[in-house]
ZADO-1210 file (C-alpha; in nm, 4 decimals, padded with zeros to 6 digits):
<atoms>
<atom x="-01.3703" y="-03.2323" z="04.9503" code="UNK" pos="1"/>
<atom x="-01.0670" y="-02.9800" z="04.9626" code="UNK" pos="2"/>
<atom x="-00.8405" y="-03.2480" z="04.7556" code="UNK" pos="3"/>
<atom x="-01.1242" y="-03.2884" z="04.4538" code="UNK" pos="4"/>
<atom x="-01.1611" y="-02.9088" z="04.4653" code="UNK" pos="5"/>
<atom x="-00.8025" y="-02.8681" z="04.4018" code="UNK" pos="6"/>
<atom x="-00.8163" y="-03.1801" z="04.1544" code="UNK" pos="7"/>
<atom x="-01.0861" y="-03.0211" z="03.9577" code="UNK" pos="8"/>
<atom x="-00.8898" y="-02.6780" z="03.9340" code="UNK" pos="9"/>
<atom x="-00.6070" y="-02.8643" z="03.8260" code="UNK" pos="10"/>
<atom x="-00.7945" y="-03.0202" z="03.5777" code="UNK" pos="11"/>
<atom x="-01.0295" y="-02.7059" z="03.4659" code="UNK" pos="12"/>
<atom x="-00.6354" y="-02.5390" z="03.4255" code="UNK" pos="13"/>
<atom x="-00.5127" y="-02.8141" z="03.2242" code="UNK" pos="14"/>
<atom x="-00.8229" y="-02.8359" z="02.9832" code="UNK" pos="15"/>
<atom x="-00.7861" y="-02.4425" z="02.9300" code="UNK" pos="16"/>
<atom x="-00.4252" y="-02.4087" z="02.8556" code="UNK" pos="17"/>
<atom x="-00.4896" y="-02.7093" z="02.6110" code="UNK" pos="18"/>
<atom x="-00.7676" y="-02.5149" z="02.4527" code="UNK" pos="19"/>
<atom x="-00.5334" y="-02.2126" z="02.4473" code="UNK" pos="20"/>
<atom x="-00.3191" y="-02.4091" z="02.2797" code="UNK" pos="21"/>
<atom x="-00.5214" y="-02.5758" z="01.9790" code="UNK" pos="22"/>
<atom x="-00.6535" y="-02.2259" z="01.9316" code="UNK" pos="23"/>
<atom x="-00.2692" y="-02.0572" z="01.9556" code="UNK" pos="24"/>
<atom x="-00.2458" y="-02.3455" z="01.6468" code="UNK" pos="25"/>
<atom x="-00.5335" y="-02.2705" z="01.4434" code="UNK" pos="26"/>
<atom x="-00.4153" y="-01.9172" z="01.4293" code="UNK" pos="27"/>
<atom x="-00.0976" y="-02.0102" z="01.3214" code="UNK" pos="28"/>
<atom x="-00.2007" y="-02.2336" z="01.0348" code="UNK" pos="29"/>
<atom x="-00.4869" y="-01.9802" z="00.9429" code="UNK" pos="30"/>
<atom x="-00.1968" y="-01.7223" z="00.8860" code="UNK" pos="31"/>
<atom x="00.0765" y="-01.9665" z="00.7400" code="UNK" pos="32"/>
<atom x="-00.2557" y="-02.0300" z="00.4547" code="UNK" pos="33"/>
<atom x="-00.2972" y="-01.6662" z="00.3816" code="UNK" pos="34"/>
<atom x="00.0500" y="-01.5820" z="00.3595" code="UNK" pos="35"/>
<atom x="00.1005" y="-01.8736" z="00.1696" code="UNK" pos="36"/>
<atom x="-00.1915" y="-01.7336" z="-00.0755" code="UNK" pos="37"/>
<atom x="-00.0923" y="-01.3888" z="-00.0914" code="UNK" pos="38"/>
<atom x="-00.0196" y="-01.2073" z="-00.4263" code="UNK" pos="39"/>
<atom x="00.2121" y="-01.0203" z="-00.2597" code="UNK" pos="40"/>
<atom x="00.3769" y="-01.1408" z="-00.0093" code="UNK" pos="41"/>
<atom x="00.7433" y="-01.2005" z="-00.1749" code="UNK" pos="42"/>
<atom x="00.7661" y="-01.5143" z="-00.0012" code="UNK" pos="43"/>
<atom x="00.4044" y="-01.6749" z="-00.1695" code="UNK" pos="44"/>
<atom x="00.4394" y="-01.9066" z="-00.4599" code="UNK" pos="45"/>
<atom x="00.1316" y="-01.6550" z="-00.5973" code="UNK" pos="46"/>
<atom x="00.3646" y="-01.3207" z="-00.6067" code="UNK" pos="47"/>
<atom x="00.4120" y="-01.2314" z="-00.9439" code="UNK" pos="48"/>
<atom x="00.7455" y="-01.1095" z="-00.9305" code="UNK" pos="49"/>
<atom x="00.7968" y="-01.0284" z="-01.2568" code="UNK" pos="50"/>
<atom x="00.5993" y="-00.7416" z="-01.2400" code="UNK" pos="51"/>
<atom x="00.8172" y="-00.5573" z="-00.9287" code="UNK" pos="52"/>
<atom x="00.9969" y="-00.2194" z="-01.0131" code="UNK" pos="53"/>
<atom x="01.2158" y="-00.1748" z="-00.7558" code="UNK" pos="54"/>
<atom x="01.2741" y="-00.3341" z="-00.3868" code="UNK" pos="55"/>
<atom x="01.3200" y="-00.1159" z="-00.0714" code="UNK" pos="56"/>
<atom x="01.4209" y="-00.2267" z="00.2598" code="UNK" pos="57"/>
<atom x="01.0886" y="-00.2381" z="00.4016" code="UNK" pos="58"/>
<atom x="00.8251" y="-00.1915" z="00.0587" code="UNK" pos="59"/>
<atom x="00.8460" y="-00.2386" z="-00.2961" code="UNK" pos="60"/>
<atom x="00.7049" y="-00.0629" z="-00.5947" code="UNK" pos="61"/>
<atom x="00.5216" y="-00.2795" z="-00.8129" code="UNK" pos="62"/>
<atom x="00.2909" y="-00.2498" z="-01.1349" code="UNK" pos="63"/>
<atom x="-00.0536" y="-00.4001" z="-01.1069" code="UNK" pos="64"/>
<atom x="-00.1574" y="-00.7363" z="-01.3144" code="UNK" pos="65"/>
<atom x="-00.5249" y="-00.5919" z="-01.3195" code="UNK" pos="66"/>
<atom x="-00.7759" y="-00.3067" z="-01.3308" code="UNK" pos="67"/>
<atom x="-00.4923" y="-00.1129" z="-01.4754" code="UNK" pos="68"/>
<atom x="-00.6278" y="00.1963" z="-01.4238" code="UNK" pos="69"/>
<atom x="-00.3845" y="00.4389" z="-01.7018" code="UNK" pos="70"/>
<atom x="-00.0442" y="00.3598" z="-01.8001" code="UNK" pos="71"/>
<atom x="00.1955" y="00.4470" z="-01.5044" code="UNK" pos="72"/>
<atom x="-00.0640" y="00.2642" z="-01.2297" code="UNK" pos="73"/>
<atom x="00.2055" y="00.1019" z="-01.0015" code="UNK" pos="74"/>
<atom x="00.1906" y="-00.0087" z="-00.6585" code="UNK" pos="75"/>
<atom x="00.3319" y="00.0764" z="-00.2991" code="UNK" pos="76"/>
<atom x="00.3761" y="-00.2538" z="-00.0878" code="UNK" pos="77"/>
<atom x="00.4931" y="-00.3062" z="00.2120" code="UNK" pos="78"/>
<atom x="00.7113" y="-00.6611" z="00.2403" code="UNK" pos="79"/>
<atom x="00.5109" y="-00.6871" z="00.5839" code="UNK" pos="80"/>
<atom x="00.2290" y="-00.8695" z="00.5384" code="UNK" pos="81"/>
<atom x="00.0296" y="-00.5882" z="00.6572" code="UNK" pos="82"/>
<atom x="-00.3730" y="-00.5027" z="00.6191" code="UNK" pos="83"/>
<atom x="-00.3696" y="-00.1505" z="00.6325" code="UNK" pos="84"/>
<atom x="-00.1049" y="00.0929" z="00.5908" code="UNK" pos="85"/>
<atom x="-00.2315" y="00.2482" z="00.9338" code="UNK" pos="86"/>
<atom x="-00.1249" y="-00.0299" z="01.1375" code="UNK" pos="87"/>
<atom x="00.2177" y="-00.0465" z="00.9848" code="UNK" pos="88"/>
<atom x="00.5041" y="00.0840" z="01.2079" code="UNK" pos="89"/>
<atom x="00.7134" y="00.4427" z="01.1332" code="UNK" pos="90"/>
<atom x="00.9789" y="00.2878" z="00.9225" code="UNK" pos="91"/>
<atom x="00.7624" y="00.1377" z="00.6456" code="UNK" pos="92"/>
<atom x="00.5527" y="00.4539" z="00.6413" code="UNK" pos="93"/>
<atom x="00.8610" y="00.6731" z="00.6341" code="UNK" pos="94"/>
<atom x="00.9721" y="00.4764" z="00.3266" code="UNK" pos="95"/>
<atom x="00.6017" y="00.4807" z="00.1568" code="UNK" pos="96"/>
<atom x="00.6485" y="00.8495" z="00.1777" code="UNK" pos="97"/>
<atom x="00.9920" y="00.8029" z="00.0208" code="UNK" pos="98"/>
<atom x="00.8598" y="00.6147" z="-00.2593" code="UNK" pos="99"/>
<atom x="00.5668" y="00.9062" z="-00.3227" code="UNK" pos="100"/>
<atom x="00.8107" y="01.1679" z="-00.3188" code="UNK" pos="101"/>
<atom x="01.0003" y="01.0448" z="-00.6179" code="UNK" pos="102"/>
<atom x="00.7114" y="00.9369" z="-00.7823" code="UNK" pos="103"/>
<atom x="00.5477" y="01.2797" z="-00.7728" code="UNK" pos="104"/>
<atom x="00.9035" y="01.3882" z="-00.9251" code="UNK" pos="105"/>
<atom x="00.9066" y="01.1554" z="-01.2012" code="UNK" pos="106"/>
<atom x="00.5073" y="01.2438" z="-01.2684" code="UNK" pos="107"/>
<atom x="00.5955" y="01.6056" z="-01.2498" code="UNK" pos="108"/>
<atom x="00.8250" y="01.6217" z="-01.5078" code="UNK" pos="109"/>
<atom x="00.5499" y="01.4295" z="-01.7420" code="UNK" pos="110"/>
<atom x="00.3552" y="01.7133" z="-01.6101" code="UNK" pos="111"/>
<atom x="00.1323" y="01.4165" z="-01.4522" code="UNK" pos="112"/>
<atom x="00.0022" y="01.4632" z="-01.0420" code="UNK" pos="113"/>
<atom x="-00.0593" y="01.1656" z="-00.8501" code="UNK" pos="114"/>
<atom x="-00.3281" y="01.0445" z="-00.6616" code="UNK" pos="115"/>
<atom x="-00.2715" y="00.7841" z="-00.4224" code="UNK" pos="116"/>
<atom x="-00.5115" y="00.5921" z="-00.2757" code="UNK" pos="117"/>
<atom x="-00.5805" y="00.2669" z="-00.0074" code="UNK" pos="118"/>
<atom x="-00.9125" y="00.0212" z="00.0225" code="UNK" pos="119"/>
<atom x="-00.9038" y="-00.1440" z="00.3220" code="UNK" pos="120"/>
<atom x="-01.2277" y="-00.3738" z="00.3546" code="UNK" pos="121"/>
<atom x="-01.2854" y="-00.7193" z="00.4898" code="UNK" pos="122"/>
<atom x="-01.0309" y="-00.6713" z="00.7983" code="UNK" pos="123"/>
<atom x="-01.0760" y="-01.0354" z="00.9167" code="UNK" pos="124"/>
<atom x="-00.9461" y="-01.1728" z="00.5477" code="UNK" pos="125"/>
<atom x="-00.5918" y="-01.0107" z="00.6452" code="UNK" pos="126"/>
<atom x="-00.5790" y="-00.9024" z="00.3031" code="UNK" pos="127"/>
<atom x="-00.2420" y="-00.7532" z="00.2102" code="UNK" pos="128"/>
<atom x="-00.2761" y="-00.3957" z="00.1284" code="UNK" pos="129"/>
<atom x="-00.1167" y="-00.1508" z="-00.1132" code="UNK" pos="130"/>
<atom x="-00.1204" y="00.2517" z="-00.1476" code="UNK" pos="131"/>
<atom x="-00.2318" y="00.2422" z="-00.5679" code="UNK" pos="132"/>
<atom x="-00.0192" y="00.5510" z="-00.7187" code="UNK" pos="133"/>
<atom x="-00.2633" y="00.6896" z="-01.0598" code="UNK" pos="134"/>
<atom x="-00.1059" y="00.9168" z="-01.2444" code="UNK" pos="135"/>
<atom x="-00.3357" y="01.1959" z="-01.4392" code="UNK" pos="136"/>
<atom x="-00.2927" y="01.4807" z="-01.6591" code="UNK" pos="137"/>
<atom x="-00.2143" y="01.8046" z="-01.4580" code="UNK" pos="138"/>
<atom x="-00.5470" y="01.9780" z="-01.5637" code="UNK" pos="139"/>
<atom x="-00.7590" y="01.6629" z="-01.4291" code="UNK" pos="140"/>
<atom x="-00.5455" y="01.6516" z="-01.1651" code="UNK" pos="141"/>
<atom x="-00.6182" y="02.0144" z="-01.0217" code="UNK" pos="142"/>
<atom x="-00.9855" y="01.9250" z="-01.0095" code="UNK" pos="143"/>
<atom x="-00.8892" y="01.5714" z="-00.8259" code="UNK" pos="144"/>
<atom x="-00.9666" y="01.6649" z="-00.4220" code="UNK" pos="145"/>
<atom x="-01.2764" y="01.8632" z="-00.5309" code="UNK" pos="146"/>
<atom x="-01.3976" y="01.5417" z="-00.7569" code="UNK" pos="147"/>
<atom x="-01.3005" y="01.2600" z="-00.5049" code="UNK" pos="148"/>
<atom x="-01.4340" y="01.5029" z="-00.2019" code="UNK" pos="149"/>
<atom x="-01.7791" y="01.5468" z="-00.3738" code="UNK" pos="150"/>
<atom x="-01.7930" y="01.1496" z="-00.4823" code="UNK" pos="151"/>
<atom x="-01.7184" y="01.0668" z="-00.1194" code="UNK" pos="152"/>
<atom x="-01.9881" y="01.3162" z="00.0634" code="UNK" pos="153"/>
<atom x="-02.2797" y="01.1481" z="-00.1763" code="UNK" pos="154"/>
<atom x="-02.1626" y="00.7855" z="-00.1513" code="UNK" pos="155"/>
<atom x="-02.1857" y="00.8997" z="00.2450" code="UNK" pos="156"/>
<atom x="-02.5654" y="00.9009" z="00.2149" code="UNK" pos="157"/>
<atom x="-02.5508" y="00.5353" z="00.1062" code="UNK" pos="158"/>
<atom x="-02.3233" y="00.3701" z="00.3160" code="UNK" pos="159"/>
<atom x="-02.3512" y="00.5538" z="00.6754" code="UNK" pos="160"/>
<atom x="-02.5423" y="00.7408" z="00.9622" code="UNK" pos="161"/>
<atom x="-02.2634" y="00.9287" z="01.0798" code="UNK" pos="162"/>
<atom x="-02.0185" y="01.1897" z="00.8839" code="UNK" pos="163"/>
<atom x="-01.7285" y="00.9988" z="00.7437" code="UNK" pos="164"/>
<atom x="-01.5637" y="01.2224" z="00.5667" code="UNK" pos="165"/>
<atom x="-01.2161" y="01.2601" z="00.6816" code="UNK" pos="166"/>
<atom x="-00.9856" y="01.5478" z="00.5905" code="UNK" pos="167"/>
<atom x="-00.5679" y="01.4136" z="00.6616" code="UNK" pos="168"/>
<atom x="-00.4257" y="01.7121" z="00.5324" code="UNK" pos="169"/>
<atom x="-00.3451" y="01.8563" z="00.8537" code="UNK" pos="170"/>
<atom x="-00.2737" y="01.5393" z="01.0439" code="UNK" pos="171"/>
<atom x="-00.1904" y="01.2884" z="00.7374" code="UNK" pos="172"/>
<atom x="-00.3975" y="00.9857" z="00.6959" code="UNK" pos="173"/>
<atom x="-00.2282" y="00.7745" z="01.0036" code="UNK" pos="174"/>
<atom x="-00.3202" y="00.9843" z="01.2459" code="UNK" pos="175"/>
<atom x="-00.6529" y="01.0792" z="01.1434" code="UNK" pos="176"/>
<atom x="-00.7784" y="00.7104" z="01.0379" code="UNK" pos="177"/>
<atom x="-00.8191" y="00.4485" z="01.3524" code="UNK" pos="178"/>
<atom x="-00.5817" y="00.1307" z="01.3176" code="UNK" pos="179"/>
<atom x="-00.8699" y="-00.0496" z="01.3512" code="UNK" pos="180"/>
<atom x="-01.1519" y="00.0573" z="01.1496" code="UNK" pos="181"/>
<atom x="-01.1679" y="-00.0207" z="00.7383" code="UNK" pos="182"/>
<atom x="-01.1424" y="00.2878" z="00.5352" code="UNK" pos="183"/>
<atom x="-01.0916" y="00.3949" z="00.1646" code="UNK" pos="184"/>
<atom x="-00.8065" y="00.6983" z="00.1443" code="UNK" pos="185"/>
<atom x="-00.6898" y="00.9325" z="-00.1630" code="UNK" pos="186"/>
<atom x="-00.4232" y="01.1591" z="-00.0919" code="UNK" pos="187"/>
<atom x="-00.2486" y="01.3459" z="-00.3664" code="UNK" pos="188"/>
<atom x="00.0753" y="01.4406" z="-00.4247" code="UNK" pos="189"/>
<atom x="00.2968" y="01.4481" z="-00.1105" code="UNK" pos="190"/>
<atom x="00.0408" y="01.5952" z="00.0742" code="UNK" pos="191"/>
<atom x="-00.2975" y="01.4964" z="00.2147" code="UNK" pos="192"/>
<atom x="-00.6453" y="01.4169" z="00.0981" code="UNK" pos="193"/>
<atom x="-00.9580" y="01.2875" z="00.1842" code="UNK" pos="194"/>
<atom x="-01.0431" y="00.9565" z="00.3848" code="UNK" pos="195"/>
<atom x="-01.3905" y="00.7909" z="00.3932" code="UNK" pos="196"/>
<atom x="-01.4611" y="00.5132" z="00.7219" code="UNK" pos="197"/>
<atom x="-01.6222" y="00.2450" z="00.5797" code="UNK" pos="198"/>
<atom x="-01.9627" y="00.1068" z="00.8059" code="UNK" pos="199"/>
<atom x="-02.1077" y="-00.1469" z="00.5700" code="UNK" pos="200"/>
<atom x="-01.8346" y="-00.3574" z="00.4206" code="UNK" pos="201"/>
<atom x="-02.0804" y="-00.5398" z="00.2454" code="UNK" pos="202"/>
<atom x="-02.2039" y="-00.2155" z="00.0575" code="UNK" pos="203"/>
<atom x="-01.8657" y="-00.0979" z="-00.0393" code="UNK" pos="204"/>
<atom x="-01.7112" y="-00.2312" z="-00.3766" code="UNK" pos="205"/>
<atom x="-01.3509" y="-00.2980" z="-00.3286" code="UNK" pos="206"/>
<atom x="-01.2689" y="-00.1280" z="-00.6665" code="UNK" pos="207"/>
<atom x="-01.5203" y="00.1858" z="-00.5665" code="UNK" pos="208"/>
<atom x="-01.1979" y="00.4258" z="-00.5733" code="UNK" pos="209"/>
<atom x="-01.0459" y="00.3281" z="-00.9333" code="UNK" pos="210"/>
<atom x="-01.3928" y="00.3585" z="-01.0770" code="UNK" pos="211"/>
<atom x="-01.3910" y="00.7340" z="-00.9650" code="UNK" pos="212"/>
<atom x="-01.0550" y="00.7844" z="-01.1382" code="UNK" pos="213"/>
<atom x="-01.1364" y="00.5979" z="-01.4465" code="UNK" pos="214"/>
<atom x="-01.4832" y="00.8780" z="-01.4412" code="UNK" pos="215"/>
<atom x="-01.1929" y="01.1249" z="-01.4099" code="UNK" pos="216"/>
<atom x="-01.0186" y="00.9988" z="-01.6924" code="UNK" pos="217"/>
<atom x="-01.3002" y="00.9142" z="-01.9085" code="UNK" pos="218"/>
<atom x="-01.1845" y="00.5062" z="-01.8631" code="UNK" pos="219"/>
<atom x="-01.4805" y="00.3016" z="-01.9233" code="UNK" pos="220"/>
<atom x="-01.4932" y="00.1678" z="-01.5504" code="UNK" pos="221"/>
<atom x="-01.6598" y="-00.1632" z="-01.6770" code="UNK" pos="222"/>
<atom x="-01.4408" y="-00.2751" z="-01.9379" code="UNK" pos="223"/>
<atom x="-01.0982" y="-00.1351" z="-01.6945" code="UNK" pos="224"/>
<atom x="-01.1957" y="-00.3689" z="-01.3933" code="UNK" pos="225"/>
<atom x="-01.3294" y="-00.6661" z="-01.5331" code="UNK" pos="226"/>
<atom x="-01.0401" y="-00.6911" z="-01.7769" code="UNK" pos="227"/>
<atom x="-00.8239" y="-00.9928" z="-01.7806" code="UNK" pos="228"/>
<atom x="-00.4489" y="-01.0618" z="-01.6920" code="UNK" pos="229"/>
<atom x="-00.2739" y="-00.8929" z="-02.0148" code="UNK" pos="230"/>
<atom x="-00.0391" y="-01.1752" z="-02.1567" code="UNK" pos="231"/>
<atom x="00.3152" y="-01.2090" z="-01.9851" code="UNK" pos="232"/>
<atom x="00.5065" y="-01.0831" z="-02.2644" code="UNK" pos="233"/>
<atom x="00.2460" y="-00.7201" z="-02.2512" code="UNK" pos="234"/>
<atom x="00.3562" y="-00.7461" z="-01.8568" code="UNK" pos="235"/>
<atom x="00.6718" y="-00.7325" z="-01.9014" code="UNK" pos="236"/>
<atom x="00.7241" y="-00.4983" z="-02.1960" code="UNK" pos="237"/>
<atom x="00.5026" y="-00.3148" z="-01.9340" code="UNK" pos="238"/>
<atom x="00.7833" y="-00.3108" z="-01.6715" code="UNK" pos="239"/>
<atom x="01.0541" y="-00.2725" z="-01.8675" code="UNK" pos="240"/>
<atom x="00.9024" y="00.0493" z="-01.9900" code="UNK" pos="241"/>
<atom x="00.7943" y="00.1823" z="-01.6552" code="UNK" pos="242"/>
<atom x="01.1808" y="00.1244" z="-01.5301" code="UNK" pos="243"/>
<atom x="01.3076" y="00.3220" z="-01.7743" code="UNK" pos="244"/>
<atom x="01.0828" y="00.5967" z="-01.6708" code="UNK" pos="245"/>
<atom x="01.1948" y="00.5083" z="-01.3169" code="UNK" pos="246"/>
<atom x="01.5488" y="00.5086" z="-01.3613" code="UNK" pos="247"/>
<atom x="01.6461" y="00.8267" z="-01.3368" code="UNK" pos="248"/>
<atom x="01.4250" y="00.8458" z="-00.9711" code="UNK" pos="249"/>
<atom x="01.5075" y="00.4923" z="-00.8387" code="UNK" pos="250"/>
<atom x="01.5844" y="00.5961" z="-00.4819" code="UNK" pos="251"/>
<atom x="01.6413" y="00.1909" z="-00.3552" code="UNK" pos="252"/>
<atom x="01.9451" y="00.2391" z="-00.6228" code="UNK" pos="253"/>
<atom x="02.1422" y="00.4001" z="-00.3449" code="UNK" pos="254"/>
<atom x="02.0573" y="00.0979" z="-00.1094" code="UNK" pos="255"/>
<atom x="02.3526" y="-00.1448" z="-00.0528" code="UNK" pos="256"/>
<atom x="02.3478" y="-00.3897" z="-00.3460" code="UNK" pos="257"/>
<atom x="02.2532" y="-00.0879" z="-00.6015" code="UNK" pos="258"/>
<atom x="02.4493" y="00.0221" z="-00.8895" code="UNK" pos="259"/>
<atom x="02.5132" y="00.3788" z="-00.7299" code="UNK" pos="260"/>
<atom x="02.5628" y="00.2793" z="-00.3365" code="UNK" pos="261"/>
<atom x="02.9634" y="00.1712" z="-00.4810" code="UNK" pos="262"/>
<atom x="02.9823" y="00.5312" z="-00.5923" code="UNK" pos="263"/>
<atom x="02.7994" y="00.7118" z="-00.3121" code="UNK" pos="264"/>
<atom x="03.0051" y="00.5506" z="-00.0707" code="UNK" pos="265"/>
<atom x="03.3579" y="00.6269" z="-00.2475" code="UNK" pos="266"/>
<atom x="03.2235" y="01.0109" z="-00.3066" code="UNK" pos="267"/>
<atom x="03.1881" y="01.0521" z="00.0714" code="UNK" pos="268"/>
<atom x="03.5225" y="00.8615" z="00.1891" code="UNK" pos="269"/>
<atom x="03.6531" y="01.1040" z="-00.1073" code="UNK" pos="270"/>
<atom x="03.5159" y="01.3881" z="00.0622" code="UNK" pos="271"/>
<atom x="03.6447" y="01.2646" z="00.4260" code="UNK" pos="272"/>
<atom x="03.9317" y="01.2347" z="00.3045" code="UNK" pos="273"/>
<atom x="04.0102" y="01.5701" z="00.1881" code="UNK" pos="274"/>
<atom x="03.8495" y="01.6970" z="00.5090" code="UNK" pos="275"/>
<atom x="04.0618" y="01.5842" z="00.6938" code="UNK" pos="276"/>
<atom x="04.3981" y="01.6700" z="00.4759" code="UNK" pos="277"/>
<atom x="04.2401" y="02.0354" z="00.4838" code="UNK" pos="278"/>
<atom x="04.2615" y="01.9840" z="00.8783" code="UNK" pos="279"/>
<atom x="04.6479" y="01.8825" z="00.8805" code="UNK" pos="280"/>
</atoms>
């Protein structure tokens, strides 16, 4: 009785770790098919490439190849294949700040403010995210946290029980938002904004924040977001004008492999060196 006790454990272990196993496998090829399917993982045969700006060492900045909000939409992406910004470790949102804070500069001197905003719906799809930069008119943009603020508080009444209005500009979004939860954020400038936790996926329209900013911008929301892929040559006279603009404020130029990293690097062994003949 003792030895088909013991058998049966035996057996009971061996039929679990096997079913750890095929599941440890299913996982794996679940994730290999969405990365594989991603528009923007760099590594998917479905990344447009053509349409990225400029590469970082852990995101890139990219221009959208719909629901092209107003000219100067671009993207934030991490390289991670990553569902929500507030899961993703300090480095890449160090560097998403980075990207914002030359963005803002470029804007600026357009006299342009940018709003910056994140869906994150449909957590189980593993859906790559992005933080959407829109650029708006510096009038339009001072009434931008008052407008978003208000559109958020009555859409509230629809889609939950509880308040879900979030303010982040004391903490900043990641630590106000749970790593967990879904969540639609619009933060402006380099500062904060206004977060909303989203209850019913199934309510919430993935494109609910660009339809605010096209009411901002007096963009018919309809025609914006249901538009088609422009034609390749459009997209790429599209990024060839938008890295022109971005020249002057390309931060990843400095990066190893940029066109000023040769000089930055000879400028401070330049400097060293005269330190130290000032020393002798």
């Amino acid at each position: 009785q003792a030895y088909e006790s013991a058998s049966n454990k035996k057996r009971k272990g061996k039929d679990r770790d096997e079913m750890l196993r095929k599941q440890a496998i299913a996982t794996h090829n679940r994730m290999e098919k969405i990365l594989m399917n991603c528009w923007r993982c760099l590594d998917s045969p479905k990344m447009l490439k053509h349409l990225v700006i400029s590469m970082g060492v852990r995101c890139y900045l990219a221009l959208p190849s719909r629901a092209v909000v107003t000219e100067g939409h671009c993207l934030i992406v991490p390289r991670e294949h990553i569902i929500a910004t507030t899961q993703a470790d300090e480095d890449i949102q160090e560097e998403i700040m980075y990207f914002r804070k030359f963005l803002v500069k470029m804007f600026a001197a357009k006299n342009q403010g940018c709003v910056f905003t994140e869906t994150v719906i449909s957590m189980r799809k593993q859906r790559h995210t992005v933080v959407e930069c829109i650029p708006m008119p510096a009038d339009l943009y001072s009434d931008a946290p008052i407008f978003i603020k208000k559109a958020i508080l009555e859409s509230d009444e629809q889609w939950s029980v509880n308040k879900k209005l979030i303010d982040t500009r004391q903490k900043g979004l990641w630590r106000s938002v749970p790593k967990n939860f879904p969540f639609f954020s619009a933060e402006f400038g380099n500062g904060g904004g206004f977060a909303h936790v989203i209850e019913d996926e199934a309510m919430f329209k993935p494109d609910w924040g660009k339809e605010i900013l096209c009411g901002m911008l007096g963009e018919p929301a309809q025609i914006v977001l249901r538009a088609k892929r422009a034609p390749l040559h459009v997209e790429q006279q599209r990024v060839k004008s938008f890295k022109q603009m971005w020249h002057k404020y390309d931060w990843t130029r400095r990066l190893e492999g940029g066109d000023l990293h040769a000089k930055m690097k000879a400028k401070k062994q330049a400097a060293a060196a005269a330190a130290a003949a000032a020393k002798s």
